[in-house]
N, C-alpha and C positions, 0 to 999 in steps of 0.2 A: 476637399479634393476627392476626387473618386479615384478608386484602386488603381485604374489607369494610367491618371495622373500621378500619384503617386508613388505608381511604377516607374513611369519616365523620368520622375525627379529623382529616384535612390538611383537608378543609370548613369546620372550625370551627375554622383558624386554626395548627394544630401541624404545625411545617416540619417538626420530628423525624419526625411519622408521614409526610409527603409523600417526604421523602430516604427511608425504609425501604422506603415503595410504590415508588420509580421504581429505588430499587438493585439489583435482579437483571436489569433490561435494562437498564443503565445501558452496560453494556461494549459491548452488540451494539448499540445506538443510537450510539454512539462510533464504530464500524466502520463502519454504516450513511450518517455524514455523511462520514464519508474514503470512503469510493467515491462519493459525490456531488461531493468537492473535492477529490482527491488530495492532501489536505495534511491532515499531521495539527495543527497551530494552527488552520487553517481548522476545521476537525472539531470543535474543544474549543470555537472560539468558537458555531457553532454551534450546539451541543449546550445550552450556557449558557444561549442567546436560547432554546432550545427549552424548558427548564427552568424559564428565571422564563416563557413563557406559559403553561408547562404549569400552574403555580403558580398565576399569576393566571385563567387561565381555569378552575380546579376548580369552583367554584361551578355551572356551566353544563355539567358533563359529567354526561350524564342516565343514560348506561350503556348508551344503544342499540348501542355499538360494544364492544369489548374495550379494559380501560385501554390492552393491549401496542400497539392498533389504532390511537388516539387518540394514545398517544405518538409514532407512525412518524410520523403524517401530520403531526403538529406538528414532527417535525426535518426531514421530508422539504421544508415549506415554508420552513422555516428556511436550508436549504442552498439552494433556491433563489433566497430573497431574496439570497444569499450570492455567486450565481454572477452574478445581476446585477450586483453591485459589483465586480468583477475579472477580467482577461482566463485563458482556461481555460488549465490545468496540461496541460503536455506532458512527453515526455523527447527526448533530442536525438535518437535517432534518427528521430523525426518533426517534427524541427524546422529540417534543414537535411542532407545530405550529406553523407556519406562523407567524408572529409579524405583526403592523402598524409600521413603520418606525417613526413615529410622537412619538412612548408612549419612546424609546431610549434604546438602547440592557442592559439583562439584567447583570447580573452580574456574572464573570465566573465561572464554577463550576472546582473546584480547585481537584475533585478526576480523580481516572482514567479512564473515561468511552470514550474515544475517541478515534476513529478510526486515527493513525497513519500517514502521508507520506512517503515512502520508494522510495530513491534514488537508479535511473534506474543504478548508477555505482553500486551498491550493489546484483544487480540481480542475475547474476552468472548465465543467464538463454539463449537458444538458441532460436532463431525464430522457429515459426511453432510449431507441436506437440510433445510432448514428447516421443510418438511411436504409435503404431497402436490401442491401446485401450481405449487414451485421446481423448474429446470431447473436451477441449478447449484449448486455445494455450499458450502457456507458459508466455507470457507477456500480453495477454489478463489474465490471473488468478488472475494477482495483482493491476489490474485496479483497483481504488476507488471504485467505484459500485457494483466489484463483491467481493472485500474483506469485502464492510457493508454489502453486501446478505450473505456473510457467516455466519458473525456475530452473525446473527439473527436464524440460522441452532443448534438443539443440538448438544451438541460437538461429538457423536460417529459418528450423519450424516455428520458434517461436515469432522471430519474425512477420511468415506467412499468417499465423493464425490471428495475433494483433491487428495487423493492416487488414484481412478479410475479412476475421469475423467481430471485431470489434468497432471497428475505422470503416467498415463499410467497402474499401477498392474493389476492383472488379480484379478475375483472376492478370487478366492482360496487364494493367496498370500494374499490379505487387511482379508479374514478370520485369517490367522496365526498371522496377526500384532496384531488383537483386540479380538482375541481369541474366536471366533464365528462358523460360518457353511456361506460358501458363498450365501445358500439359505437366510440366514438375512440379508447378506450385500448386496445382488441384493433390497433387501425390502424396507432398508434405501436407498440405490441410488435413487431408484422410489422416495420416500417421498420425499430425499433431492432436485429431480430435478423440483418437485413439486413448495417445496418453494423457491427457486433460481431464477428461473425462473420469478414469480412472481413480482422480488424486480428488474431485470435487463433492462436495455434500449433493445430497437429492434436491433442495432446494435452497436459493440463491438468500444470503442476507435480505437481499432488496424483499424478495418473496416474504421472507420472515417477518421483517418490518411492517409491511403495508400491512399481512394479517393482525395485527397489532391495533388498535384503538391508540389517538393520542395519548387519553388517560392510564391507561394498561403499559404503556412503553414508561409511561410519568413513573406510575408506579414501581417500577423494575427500578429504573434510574436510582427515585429517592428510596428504594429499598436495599439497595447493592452500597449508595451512599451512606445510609443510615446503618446497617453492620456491621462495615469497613471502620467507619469513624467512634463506634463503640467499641470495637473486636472483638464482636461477637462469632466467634467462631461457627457456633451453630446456625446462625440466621444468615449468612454465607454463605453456609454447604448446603443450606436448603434450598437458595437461587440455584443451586447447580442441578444438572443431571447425572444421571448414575454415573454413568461414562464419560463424564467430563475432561477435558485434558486442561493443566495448568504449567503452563511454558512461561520462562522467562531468561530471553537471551539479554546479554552476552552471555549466560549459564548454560551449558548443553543440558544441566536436568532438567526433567519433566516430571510430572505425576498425574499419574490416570486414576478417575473414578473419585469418589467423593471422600471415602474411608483414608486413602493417602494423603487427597490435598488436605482435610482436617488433620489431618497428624503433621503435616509440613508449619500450616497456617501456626497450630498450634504452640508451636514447638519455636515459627522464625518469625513471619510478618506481624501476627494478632497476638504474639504473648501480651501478658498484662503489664507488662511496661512499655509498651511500643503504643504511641499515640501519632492524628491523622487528622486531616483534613483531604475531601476528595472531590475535584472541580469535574464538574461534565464537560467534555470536548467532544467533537465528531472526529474519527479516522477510519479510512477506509469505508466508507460509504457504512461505517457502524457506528454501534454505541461504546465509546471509550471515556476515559476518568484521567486527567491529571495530578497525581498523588504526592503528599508531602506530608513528609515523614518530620516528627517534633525534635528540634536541635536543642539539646537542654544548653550547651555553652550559650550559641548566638539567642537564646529564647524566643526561637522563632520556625516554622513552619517552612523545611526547604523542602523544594523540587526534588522528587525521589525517582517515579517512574510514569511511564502512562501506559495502564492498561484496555486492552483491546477488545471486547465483547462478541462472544459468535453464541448470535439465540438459537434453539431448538424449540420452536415453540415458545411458548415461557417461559423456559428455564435456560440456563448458560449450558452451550455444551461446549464450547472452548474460550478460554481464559488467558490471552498472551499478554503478559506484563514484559514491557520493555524497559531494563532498570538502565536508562540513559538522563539524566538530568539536564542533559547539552538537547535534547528533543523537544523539551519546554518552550525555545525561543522557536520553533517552529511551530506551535502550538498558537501563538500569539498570550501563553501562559508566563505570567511572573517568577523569577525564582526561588521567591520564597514569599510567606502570608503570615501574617501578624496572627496571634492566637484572641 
């Protein structure tokens, strides 16, 4: 059936043709609400509330817009009803300071204030631009760095700046979505590109990656693997750069530079009785690890955390370990591995 058709059949009441029509954007509207809530449960709930209006408002969609148009703007208000109800997603390093690795992390903060990891299978997203009026590239948008500079965006800027410079709309079209005059929404882009800007590295993951040889990424991968899994503290801090930062929420501590995280590593994850196994995953359009820490009761290898890789070149200049074991099954990761 053509889109058409399968317009006219959700009209007259067939969910099957409504789920057919909305299924090939279905992934990149999924991605679309996680860079609005850096969470990806936020995201799904979203998505859901966006789905039955989409549902229930068919009857009343005339076609002046493109269905792909009409569906953004309904998740797009969807995430922001979203973002009224809860305080924004951060990650620790813009939630508090640097630590001394000596005084020992603090205690975790058990509400929801933290920025997410989203598995690259989840993306539902194409290389390159979204079309001719996106400024940034579809997998560069969901990078960790640029989804906590969103974060930090009021929510109608962020809004603007997702749907125009990510999503491609024209200023007119993101007016119809937030019910404005494009002369505002050109206003908000400016501000937002303002602050954005600010909060981002000089060059994008994506950029980092692609300068990279497949063998040269191989190497980093089974090199960060091969340390972690002997705990070798040393062969660790030497993947890093000076200035590295090592975040791990739900922990507001952090530690900056290499001298600190080897005196943390030291001291918590890599002492000499802490043993590992460590699976490669993609998040975030990066290099991440699904880690699992040795259970001497059950003698077996559980789901610990997954860490998130930000290259500088070839070496790690940020390091975010998310210590969530419930992020696994999002992962398409096991809960735990035979030794």
């Amino acid at each position: 059936m053509t889109e058409r058709q399968l317009l006219e059949a959700a009209r007259r009441g067939d969910e099957n043709a409504f789920a057919r029509l909305v299924e090939p954007d279905r992934g990149a509207l999924h991605a679309h609400c996680y860079r609005m809530l850096g969470s990806v449960p936020d995201a799904e709930d979203a998505l859901q509330e966006a789905l039955l209006s989409a549902w229930r408002g068919l009857p009343g969609f005339e076609g002046r817009s493109s269905l792909r148009s009409w569906l953004y703007s309904i998740a797009t208000n969807a995430s922001l009803r979203a973002i009224e109800r809860r305080p924004k997603r951060v990650l620790p390093i813009d939630y508090a300071p640097a630590a001394d690795p000596h005084d020992g992390p603090a205690e975790p903060l058990v509400e929801s204030v933290w920025v997410e990891p989203y598995p690259d299978e989840r993306l539902g997203l194409e290389d390159g631009l979204a079309g001719p009026e996106a400024r940034y590239e579809q997998r560069e948008s969901v990078e960790l760095a640029f989804i906590a500079a969103l974060q930090h965006l009021p929510a109608r800027q962020r809004a603007v700046l997702v749907l125009r410079d990510v999503l491609g709309f024209t200023a007119r079209e993101v007016a119809g979505t937030l019910a404005t005059t494009p002369t505002a929404i050109d206003s908000a882009l400016q501000r937002a590109h303002k602050a954005v800007d600010e909060r981002l590295p000089e060059r994008s993951q994506q950029a980092a990656l692609r300068s990279l040889d497949d063998e040269r990424l191989r190497e980093i991968v089974d090199g960060f693997i091969d340390a972690w899994e002997r705990a070798d503290v040393g062969a660790v801090v030497a993947l890093l750069a000076s200035d590295a930062a090592m975040t791990m929420p739900p922990l507001p501590t952090w530690y900056r530079g290499r001298q600190a995280i080897a005196a943390f590593l030291a001291a918590g994850p890599l002492r000499s009785d802490r043993r590992w196994r460590v699976v490669p995953v993609r998040a975030n359009g990066q290099l991440a690890f699904g880690k699992y820490g040795w259970d001497e009761q059950r003698a077996t290898f559980t789901a610990h955390s997954i860490s998130v890789l930000t290259l500088d070149g070839e070496l790690i200049a940020d390091f975010t370990t998310f210590l969530d074991a419930e992020l696994f099954v999002r992962f398409g990761l096991p809960d735990e591995i035979e030794l």
